[in-house]
N, C-alpha and C positions, 0 to 999 in steps of 0.2 A: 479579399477573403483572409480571415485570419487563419493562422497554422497552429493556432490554440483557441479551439472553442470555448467560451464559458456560459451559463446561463446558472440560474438556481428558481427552485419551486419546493413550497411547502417543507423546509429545511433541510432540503437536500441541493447539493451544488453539483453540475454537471461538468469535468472537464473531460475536453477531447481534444487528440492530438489528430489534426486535420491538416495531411499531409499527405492523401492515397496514394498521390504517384510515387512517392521516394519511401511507402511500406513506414510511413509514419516516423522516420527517421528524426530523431535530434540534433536539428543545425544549432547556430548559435540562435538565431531568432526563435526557436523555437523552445532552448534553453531557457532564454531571457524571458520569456512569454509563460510558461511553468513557472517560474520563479515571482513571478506578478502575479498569476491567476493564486499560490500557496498565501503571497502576504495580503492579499482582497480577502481571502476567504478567513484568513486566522481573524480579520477583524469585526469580517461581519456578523453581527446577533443575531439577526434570520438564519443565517444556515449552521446546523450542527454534524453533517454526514458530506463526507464527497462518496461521488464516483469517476471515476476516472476509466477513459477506455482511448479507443481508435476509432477511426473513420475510414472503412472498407475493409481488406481484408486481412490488414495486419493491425495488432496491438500498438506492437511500436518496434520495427525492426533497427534498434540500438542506436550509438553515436553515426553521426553522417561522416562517411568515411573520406569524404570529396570534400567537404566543408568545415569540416569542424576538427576533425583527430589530422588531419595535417599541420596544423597549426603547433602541434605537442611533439611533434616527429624533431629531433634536435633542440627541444626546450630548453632554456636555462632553469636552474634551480629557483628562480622567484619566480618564473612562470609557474612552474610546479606548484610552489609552495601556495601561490593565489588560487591556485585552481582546484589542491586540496582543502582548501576553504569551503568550499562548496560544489557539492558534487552535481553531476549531473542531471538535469532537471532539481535541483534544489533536494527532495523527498528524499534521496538516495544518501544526502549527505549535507550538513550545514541544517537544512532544514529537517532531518527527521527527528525531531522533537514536538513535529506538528499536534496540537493538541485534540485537533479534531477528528474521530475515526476516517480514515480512508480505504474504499473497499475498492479494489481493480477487477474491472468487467474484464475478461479478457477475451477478445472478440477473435483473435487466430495469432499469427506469429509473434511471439514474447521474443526476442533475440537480443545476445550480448546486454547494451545498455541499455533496450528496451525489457529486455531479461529483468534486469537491475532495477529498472523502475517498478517493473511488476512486483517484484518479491519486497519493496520500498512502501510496501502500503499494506496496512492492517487485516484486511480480507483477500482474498483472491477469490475468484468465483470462473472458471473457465468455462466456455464454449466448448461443445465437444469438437470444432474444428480449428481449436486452440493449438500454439505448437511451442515450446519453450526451449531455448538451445545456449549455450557459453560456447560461441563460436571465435572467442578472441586467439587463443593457440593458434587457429589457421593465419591471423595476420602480424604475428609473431610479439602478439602481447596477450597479458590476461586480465580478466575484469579487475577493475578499479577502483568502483562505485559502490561497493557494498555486495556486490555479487558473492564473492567467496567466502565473506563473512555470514551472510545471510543464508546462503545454501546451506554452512556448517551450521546456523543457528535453528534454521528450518527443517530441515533434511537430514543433517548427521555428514560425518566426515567422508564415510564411503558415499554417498550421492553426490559429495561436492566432488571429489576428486575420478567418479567417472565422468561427471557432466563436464569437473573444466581439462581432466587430461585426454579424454576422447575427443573431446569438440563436436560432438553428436547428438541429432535432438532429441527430444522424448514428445510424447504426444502427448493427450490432455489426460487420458488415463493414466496412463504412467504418471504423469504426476499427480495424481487424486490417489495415489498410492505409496509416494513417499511424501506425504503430509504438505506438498508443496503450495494445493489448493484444498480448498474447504469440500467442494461441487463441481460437478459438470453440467451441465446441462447443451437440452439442444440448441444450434446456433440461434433459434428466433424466437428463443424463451431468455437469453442472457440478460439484458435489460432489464424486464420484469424481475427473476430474477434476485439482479442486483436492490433494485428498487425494493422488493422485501423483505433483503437483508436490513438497508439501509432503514426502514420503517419499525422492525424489528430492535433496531438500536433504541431509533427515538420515541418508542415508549417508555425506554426505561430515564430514569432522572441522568442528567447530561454530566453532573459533576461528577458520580457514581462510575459513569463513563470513563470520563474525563482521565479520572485518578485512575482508574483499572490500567488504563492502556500504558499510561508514565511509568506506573510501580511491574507491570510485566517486561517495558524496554527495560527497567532499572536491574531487574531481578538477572537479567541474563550474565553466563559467564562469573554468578557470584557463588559462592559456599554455600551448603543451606543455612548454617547460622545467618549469614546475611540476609541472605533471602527472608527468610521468616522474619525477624525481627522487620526489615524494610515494610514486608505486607503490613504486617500488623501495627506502624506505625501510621502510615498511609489509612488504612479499611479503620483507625480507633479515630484517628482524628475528623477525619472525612464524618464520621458518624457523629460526635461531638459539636462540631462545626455548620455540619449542612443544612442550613436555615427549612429545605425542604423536610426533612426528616421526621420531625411530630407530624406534619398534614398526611405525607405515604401512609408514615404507620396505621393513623387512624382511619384511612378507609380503607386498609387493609382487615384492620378489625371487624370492619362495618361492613366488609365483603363488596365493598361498590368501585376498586380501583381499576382503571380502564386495563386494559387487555388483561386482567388478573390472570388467567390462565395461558399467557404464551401462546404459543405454536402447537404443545401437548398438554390439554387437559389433563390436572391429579383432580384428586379429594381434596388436596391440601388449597 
């Protein structure tokens, strides 16, 4: 049985971290196995969307503390230095440049580095028996992986710094209220769901996509002169360039482009 599910259908790609007894924990095998299932999927042409989830009743409750953060306890500096290379599960760090949307179903416990993985991926969509926590302070360290960066860039500085100086969890709402997740939903509608966010994406043209997600990682952290000028260099040339771009337009003209009206019918 592997400890990372993968399958894909209809271009969407399925990852699961299939680990129920250890609360989906990240060992090293299970490291190594995320980091295989990101470079399959960047290459293959069938699939444009992941989802990413757990297998039973946890998301992924963080680094495995038995197996894996032992090995860091008295590190030398090129241990460190290798292992900031790439963070854990790849998504969180090394690999978040991935160019493909990633949307995390979040099936119940997000914790620490499982925390990290969650907030590592473009959507969030939580279960209402989702629970998300920075419980590193109790073991006398604090997240590594993008956690603290990502809470500040998600949430804002006061969220980051009660979630990582309390070490206390929040539930699904509570985070559907400091922008952490997009939705809730009930636990045996998450899947579905996810699945029609992910279908959602792929109607629209994948380059379009593509470029949106890069130039929003690019934008953060910058001045708005930067910002601006970055957008608009990105959204003129993408337009200029995108061999699809006359075909859209014109059956837009012609009123016949498939899902033309979204999710919410206009006039327009």
């Amino acid at each position: 049985m592997s400890v990372v599910e993968y399958h894909s259908e209809e271009r969407i790609a399925y990852v699961r971290l299939n680990r129920p007894e250890a609360k989906n924990a990240i060992s090293k095998e299970v490291h190594d196995e995320l980091n295989a299932a990101w470079d399959r999927i960047a290459v293959d042409d069938s699939v444009d969307v992941v989802i990413l989830t757990g297998t039973g009743d946890s998301f992924c409750g963080g680094m495995d503390l038995k197996t894996h953060v032992t090995q860091y306890v008295g590190a030398t500096p090129q241990m460190i230095a290798d292992w900031v290379a790439l963070g854990l599960g790849g998504l969180t760090r090394g690999k978040h440049r991935f160019k493909k949307p990633v949307i995390a179903a979040v099936n119940g416990w997000a914790l620490a580095g499982g925390f990290e993985l969650a907030m590592s991926a473009d959507i969030r969509i939580a279960s209402d028996q989702a629970k998300f926590g920075s419980f590193e302070a109790r073991r006398g360290f604090h997240h590594g992986d993008g956690g603290l960066v990502r809470l500040v860039n998600h949430c804002g500085v006061s969220v980051a710094m009660e979630m990582a100086l309390t070490a206390e969890p929040i539930d699904a709402q509570r985070a559907l209220q400091i922008n952490l997740v997009s939705k809730v939903v009930p636990h045996d509608q998450l899947m579905e769901a996810a699945k029609q966010t992910a279908r959602t994406i792929l109607r629209n043209d994948q380059a379009a996509v593509r470029s949106a997600k890069q130039v929003i990682l690019d934008l953060i952290g910058r001045n708005l002169d930067d910002q601006l000028y970055k957008e608009a260099i990105a959204a003129y040339t993408l337009m200029a360039n995108n061999p699809t771009v006359p075909g859209l337009l014109q059956k837009f003209y012609e009123k016949t482009d498939k899902g033309r009206h979204g999710a919410n019918k206009t006039d327009l």
